[in-house]
C-alpha positions as CSV (number, residue, x, y, z in Angstrom):
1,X,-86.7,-136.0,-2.6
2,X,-85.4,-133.0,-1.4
3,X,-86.6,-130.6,1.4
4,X,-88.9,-127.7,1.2
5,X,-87.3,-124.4,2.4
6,X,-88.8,-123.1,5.4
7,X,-89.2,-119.2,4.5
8,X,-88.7,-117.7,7.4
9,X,-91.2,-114.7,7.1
10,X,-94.0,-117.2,6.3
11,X,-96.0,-118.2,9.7
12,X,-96.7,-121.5,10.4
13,X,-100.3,-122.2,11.3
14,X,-98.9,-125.0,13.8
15,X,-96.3,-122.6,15.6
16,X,-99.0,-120.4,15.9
17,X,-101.3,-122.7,17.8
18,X,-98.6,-123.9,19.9
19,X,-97.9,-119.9,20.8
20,X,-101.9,-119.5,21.5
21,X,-101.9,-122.7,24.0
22,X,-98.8,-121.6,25.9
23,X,-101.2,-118.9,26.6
24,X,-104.2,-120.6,27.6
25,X,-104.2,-120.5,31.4
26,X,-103.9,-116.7,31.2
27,X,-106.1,-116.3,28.0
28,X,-109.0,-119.0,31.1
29,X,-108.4,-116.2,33.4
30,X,-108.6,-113.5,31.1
31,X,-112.0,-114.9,30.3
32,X,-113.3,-115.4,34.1
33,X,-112.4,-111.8,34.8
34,X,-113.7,-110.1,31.8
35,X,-116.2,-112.2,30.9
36,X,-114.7,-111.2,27.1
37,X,-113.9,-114.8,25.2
38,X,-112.5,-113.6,22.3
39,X,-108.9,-112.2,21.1
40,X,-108.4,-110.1,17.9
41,X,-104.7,-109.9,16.5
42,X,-104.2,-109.2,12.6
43,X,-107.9,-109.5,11.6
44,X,-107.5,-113.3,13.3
45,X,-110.1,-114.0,16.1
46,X,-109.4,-116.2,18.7
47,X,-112.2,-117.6,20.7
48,X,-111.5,-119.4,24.1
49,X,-113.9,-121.9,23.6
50,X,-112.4,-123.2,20.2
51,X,-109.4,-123.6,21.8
52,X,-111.3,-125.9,24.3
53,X,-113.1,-127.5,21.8
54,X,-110.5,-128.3,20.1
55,X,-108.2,-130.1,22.7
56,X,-111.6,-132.3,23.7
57,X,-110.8,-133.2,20.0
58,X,-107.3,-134.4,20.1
59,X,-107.1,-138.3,21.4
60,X,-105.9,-138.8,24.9
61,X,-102.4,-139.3,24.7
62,X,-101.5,-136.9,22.3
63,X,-103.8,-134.2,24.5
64,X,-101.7,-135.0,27.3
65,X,-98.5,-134.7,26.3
66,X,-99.5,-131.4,25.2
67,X,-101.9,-130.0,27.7
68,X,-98.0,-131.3,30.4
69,X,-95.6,-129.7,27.8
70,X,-97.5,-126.9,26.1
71,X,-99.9,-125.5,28.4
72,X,-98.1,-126.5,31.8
73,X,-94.8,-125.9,30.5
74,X,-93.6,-129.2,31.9
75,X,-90.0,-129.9,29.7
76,X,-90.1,-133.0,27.7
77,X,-88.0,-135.0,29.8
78,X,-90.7,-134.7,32.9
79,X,-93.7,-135.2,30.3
80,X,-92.0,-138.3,29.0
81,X,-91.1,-139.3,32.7
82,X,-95.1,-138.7,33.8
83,X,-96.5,-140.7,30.6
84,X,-94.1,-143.6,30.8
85,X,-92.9,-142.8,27.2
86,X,-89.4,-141.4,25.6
87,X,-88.9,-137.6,24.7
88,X,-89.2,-138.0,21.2
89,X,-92.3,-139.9,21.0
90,X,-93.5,-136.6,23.8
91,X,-91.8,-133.9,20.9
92,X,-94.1,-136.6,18.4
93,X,-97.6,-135.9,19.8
94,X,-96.9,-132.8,20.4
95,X,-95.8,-131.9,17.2
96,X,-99.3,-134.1,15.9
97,X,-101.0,-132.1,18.4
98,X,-99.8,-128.9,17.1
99,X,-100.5,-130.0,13.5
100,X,-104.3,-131.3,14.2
101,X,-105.4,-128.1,16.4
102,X,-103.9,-125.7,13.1
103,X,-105.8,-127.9,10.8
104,X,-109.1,-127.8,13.1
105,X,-108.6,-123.9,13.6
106,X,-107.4,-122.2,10.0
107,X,-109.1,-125.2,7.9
108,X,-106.0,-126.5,6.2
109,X,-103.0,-128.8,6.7
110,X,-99.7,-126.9,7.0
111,X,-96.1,-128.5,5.7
């Protein structure tokens, strides 16, 4: 079967969540200071507490290796190290993680 073509100029709703949770710790503080727990960007609003909600809804492992990778910005290698697991099997829930929060947040799996 033969790959899809990724069109470049088409956003990914997984890439998009990974981008939000890199984020996070500034987008918590944003939220103590402001008191403000929601983000508009191109008629998308982000709220601070679905983004909680929906890493309490990811299973342990896979929240994990992306709250280390993602959110602290630990590399795979040290992730991998922490959890006692390979770097591609880090990159796997990660990815899974990335996939799950997308579906959660926009409603619909993405390719």
């Amino acid at each position: 079967m033969p790959k899809k073509k990724v069109d470049p100029n088409i956003v990914q709703p997984h890439k998009v969540m990974r981008e939000l949770y890199r984020n996070y710790m500034q987008f918590r503080e944003y939220v103590r200071a402001s008191g403000v727990y929601t983000l508009e960007h191109k008629g998308l609003t982000i709220s601070f507490y679905d983004l909680g909600k929906g890493l309490n809804n990811l299973s342990p492992r896979k929240k994990e290796a992306f709250y280390l990778n993602v959110i602290l910005d630990k590399k795979q290698k040290d992730v991998a190290e922490i959890m006692g697991i390979t770097t591609v099997s880090v990159g796997q829930y990660v990815e899974a993680a990335s996939r799950q929060l997308a579906e959660m947040y926009f409603g619909e799996p993405d390719e």
